[in-house]
Structure formats: structure tokens, C-alpha cells
N, C-alpha and C positions, 0 to 999 in steps of 0.2 A: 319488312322495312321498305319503306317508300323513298323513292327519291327524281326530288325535283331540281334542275338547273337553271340557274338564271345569269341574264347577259349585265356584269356591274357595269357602273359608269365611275370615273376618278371624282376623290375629291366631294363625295355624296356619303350620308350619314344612310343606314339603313336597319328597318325595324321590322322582322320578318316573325308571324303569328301561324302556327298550327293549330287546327280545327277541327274537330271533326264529334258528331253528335252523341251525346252519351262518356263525352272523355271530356280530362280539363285540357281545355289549351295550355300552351307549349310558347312560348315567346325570347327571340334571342336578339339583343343590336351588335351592330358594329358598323366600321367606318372605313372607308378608302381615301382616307384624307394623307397625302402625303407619298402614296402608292405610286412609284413612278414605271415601273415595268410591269407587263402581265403574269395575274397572278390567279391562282384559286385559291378560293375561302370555302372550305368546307364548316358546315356547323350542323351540330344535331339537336333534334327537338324531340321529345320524347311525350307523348299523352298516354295518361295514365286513366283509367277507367272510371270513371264516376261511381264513387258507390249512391245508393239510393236513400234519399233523405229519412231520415229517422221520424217517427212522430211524436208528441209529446203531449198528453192534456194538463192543461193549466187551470186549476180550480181559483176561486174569486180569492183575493185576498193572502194569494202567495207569492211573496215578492220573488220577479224574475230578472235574473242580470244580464244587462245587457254591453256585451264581451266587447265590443268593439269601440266604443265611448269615451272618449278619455281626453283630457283638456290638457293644453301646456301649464307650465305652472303659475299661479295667479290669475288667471284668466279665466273666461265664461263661455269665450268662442266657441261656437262650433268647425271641427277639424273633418278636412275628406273624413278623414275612415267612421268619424262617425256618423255621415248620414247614409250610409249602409243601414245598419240597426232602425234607425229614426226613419228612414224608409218602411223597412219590416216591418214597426209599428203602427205607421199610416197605413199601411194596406192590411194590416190587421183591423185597425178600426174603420176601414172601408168593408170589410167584411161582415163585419160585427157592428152595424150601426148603432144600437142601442149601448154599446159598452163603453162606460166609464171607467178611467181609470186614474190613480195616480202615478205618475212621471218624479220620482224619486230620487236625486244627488248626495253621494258620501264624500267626508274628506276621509284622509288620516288622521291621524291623532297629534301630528305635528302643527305647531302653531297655537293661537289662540282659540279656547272654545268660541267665545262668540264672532270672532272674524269667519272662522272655517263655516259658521251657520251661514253667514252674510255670502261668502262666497257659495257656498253649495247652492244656495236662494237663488242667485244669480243664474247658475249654469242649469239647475232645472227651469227657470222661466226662460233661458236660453233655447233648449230642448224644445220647450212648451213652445216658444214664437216662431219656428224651424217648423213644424208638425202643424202651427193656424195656419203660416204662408203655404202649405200644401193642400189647404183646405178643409181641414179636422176642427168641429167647431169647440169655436175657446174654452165652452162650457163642459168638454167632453175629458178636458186632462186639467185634473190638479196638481198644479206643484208645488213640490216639496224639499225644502233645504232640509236635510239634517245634520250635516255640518257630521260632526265626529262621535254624535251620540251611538249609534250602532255599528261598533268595532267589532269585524269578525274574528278577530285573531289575539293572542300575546299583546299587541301593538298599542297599549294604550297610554295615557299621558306617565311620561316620567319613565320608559322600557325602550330601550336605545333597538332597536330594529333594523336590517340591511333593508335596502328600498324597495326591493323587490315582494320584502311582506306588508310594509307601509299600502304598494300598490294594491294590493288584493283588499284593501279599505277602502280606495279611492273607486269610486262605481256608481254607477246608475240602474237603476229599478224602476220597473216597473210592476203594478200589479191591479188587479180588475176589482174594481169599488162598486159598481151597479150592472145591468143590461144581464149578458148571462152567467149562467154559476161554474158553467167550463168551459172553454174551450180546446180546440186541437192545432199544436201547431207543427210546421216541421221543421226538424234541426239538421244542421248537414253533420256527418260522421266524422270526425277530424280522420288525418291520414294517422296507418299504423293501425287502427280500431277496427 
């Protein structure tokens, strides 16, 4: 264990980050707001070892989920956590110049078939206009609404569902239409695995 001290000031917000190479960082706040006598703030931050990313090869024409994707409801937006993924993908097809692919949006099964096509349409050309602004050319990703046609699960029109299995329908895909017939990619290890 390491330990570092620092001189606070009153009445100051602060956001202290642990770092170090090969570990995830460690991040803690808190605040001296209202602090009227000297005090100490102990906090600890713990890094945890990075395991080493997994690899995976993805043959042409298998659709891959992309985990992190996800739209408020009725909407088309793109959200932070999804330009993680949408990142991933652009620097995949900066690797892979020749590869085509299509850019794939599911609903649930909740709602109208033909709205849920209309909206999924939207949130892949969503996807699709996020990925040209980053310089991936137009012609290089097709999109694709499917609305609620490919239900993975129990969930489908008229089967009362908790939302949490509704969600495992609700996703984005992708998958390799032309350029090469595999690629390799890598996955990080979730914790616990």
C-alpha cells in the first residue's frame, strides 16, 4: 500500500484519480464544503490488475452485439456510452479498409410492428451518420431497421415479459457484408472471469 497526502483547501469540490500501467484506475470525490475546523479525509482507492484482452475472430455475415448501444425510449440519439462501441467500430473499419458492413438496430416486441421498423430505421442511420462524421465512407455501412422481426427470446408480440428480457431484444449489430471473410478482434474479460 501506498500512501500519498495532500494539503486541502475549505469549501473546494475534489476528484482524486489512481493510475498506474497495466491496472484499471481507481477514482474517488468529495468535498470540504461547509468544513469549518481542521480535519483529515482519509480515502482509499484500490487498482485492480488488468486482465489481458481476449481475442475473437468474426467470420463475414455473423451478426455481432454491440453491448454498450442503447437509446432512451422513443428516441434515435446517440448517448455517451454509446460512442465507446461506435468508436470500436470506426477503428475497426480503419483497419480494415475494404470491409463492408451492415449497422443493424432491434426493438422489442412492445409496440407497433411497423413503428418499431420506423424507429429502429432511424437509430441505425443514427449510428450510420455518428461513424460518416468520423470519416467512415457512407458507402462502407448499410443500415438497417428491423424493428421486432428478430426476437431473441420468449418476448414476442402478445407474452407479458419483465423489461429486463424486453431489453436483451432491444440492440445493435453489426456484421461484415463484403472486404474480408474474418477478422480478429479483441474483447476485454469482464470482472470475476
Amino acid at each position: 500500500a501506498n500512501e500519498f497526502a495532500f494539503t486541502l483547501l475549505p469549501d473546494k469540490s475534489y476528484l482524486v484519480t489512481a493510475e498506474r500501467e497495466g491496472y484499471e484506475s481507481d477514482t474517488v470525490r468529495f468535498n470540504t464544503t461547509g468544513v469549518k475546523k481542521t480535519i483529515k479525509v482519509e480515502k482509499k482507492l484500490t487498482l485492480r490488475s488488468k486482465r489481458p484482452p481476449k481475442k475473437r475472430v468474426i467470420s463475414r455475415n455473423e451478426p455481432i452485439r454491440l453491448s454498450s448501444i442503447y437509446y432512451d425510449f422513443d428516441k434515435a440519439d446517440i448517448l455517451p456510452d454509446a460512442e465507446k462501441d461506435l468508436q470500436f467500430l470506426v477503428d475497426l473499419m480503419n483497419k480494415y479498409p475494404e470491409m463492408k458492413i451492415e449497422l443493424s438496430s432491434h426493438t422489442d416486441a412492445q409496440g407497433r410492428d411497423d413503428y418499431n421498423e420506423k424507429l429502429s430505421q432511424r437509430r441505425a442511420d443514427s449510428a450510420k451518420t455518428w461513424m460518416v462524421a468520423k470519416g467512415i465512407a457512407v458507402d462502407r455501412i448499410v443500415a438497417v431497421g428491423s424493428g421486432e422481426k428478430f426476437i431473441l427470446n420468449r418476448c414476442k408480440n402478445g407474452v407479458e415479459c419483465p423489461d429486463e428480457e424486453h431489453r436483451f431484444n432491444r440492440r445493435t449489430e453489426f456484421k461484415i457484408l463484403s472486404g474480408p471473410t474474418s477478422i480478429t478482434i479483441e474483447e476485454e474479460v469482464p470482472e470475476g472471469q
